[in-house]
C-alpha positions in Angstrom: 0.0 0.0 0.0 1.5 2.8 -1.3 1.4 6.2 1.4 3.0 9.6 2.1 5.1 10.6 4.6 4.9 14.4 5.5 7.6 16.0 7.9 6.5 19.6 8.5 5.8 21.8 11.3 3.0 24.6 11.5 5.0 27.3 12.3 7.6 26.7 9.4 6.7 29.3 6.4 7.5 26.7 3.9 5.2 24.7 4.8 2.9 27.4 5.0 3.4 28.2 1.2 3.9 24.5 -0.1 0.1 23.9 1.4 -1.8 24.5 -1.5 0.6 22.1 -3.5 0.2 19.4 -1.4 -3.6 20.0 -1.6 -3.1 19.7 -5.2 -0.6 16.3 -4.7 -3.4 15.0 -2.8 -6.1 15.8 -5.1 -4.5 14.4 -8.3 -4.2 10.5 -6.1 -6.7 11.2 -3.4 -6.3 7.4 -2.6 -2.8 8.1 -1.2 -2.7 8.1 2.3 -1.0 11.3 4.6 1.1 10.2 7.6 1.9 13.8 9.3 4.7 14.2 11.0 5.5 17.6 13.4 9.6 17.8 12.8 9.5 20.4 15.5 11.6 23.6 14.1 12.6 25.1 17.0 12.8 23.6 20.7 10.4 25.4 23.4 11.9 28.8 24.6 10.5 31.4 27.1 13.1 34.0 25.9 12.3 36.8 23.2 13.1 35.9 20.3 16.7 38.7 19.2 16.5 41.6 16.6 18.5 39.7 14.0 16.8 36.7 14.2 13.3 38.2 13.9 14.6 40.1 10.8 15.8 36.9 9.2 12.4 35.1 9.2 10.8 38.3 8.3 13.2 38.4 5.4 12.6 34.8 4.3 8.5 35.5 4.9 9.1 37.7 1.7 11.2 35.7 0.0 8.4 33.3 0.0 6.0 36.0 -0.6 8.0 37.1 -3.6 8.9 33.8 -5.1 5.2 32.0 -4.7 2.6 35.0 -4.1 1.9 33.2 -0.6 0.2 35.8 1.5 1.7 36.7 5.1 0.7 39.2 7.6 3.6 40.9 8.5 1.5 43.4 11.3 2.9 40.2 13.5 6.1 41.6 14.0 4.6 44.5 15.8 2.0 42.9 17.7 3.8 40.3 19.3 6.6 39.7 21.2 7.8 36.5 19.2 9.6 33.7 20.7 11.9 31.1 18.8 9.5 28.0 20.0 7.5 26.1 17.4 7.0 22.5 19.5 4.2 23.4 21.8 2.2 24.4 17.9 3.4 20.6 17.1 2.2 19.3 20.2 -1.4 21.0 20.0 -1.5 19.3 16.5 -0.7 16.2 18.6 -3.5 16.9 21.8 -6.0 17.6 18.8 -5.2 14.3 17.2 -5.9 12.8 20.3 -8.9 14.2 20.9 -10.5 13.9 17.2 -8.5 12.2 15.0 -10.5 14.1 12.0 -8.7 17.4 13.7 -5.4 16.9 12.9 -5.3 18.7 9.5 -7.7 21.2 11.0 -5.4 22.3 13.5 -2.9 22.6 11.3 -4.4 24.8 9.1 -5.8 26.8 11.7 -2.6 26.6 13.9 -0.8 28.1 10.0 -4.1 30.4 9.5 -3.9 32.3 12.6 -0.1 32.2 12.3 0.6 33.9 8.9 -3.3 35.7 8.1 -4.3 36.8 11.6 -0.9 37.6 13.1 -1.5 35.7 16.1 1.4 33.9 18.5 1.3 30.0 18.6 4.2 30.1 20.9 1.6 31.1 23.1 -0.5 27.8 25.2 -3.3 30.6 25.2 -3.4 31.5 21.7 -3.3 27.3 21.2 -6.6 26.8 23.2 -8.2 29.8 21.4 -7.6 28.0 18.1 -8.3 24.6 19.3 -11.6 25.9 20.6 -12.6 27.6 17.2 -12.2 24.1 15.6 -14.6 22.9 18.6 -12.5 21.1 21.0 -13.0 21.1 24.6 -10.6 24.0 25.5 -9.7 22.3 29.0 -9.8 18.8 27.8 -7.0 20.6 25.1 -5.0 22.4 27.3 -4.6 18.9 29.6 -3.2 17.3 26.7 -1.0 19.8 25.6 1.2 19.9 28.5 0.9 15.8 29.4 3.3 13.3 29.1 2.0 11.6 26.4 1.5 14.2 24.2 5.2 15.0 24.7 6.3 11.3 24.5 4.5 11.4 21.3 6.3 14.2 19.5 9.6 12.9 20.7 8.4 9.6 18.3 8.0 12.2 15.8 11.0 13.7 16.0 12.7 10.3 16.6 10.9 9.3 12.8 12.4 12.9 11.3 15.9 11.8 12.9 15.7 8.1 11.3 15.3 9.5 8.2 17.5 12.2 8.1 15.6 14.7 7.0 17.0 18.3 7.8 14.7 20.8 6.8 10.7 21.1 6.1 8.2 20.8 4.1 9.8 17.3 3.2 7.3 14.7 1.3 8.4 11.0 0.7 6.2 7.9 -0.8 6.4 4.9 1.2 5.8 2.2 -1.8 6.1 -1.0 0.4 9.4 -1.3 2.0 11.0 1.5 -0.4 11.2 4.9 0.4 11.1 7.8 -2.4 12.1 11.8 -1.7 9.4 14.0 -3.6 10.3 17.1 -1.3 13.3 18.6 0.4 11.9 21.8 0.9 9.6 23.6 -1.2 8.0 22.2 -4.3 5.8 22.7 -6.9 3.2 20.3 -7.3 3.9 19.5 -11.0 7.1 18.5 -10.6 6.2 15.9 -7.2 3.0 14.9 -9.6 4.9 13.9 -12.7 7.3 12.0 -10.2 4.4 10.4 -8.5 3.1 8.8 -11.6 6.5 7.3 -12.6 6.5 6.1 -9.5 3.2 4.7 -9.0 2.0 3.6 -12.7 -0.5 5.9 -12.6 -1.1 7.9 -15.2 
């Protein structure tokens, strides 16, 4: 059974742009199973994030903007006080999972949503309940799960899966066809190019 293997994280702005061409991946073979996996971009810091930093991702924000027409909300930078800490927005993908399995890809989106359109913080727990509450999880039932130890034992397996496959940057897509393991993505793509190799590699045409 042919599947594919998705290492991202919300809060990574390639992912953010290569969205819409994985929609279109997954609408061209709809049969094709997602396995998501949060790769957890930055490690959970309470510290502001520094002045050079913060201009770096700004930078790369239009970069992406540039290169792909992706749309970002750049007001962020001066309505929050952002913070180099992406793996409480992986686990909240992981407490909504748990909850609903249907609201994984939910969260995401709204996790990448609120992130990049509505210049809101998902470094912030608070800011996670919100969002998990607009997708109509129990906001207490949420917020347990986000800070339990299963939650966090489960995004060390996903980091553990990231690590065993050495991937070293996001979005990164792969085809598991049986025991084989094919690279579509190592950062952004366009969804021809990961189509045309899908089909090669599937027979489908």
């Amino acid at each position: 059974m042919n599947a594919l293997i998705y290492i991202m994280d919300p809060m990574c702005s390639w992912c953010w742009a290569f969205a819409p061409e994985l929609q279109a991946v997954r609408s061209r073979f709809p049969d094709l199973q997602v396995s998501f996996i949060m790769g957890g971009l930055a490690p959970d810091n309470t510290d502001p994030m520094d002045a050079g930093l913060a201009h770096q991702i700004q930078a790369t924000w239009q970069q992406i903007e540039d290169r792909t027409g992706t749309a970002f909300n750049h007001d962020f930078w001066t309505l929050n006080k952002p913070r180099r800490a992406t793996y409480d927005a992986c686990r909240a993908v992981i407490a909504a999972t748990r909850i609903q399995p249907s609201a994984q890809e939910t969260m995401i989106d709204t996790i990448q949503r609120g992130y990049y359109l509505q210049a809101k913080n998902p470094s912030d727990r608070e800011v996670l309940t919100e969002m998990a509450q607009q997708i109509g999880l129990d906001g207490e039932l949420f917020g347990q799960y986000l800070g339990d130890e299963m939650t966090q034992g489960m995004l060390q397996q996903h980091l553990a899966i990231k690590g065993s496959l050495g991937v070293q940057g996001f979005p990164t897509l792969l085809l598991q066809k049986g025991e084989e393991l094919h690279w579509l993505s190592t950062g952004y793509r366009q969804a021809d190019g990961i189509i045309a190799q899908l089909e090669k590699l599937t027979g489908e045409h």
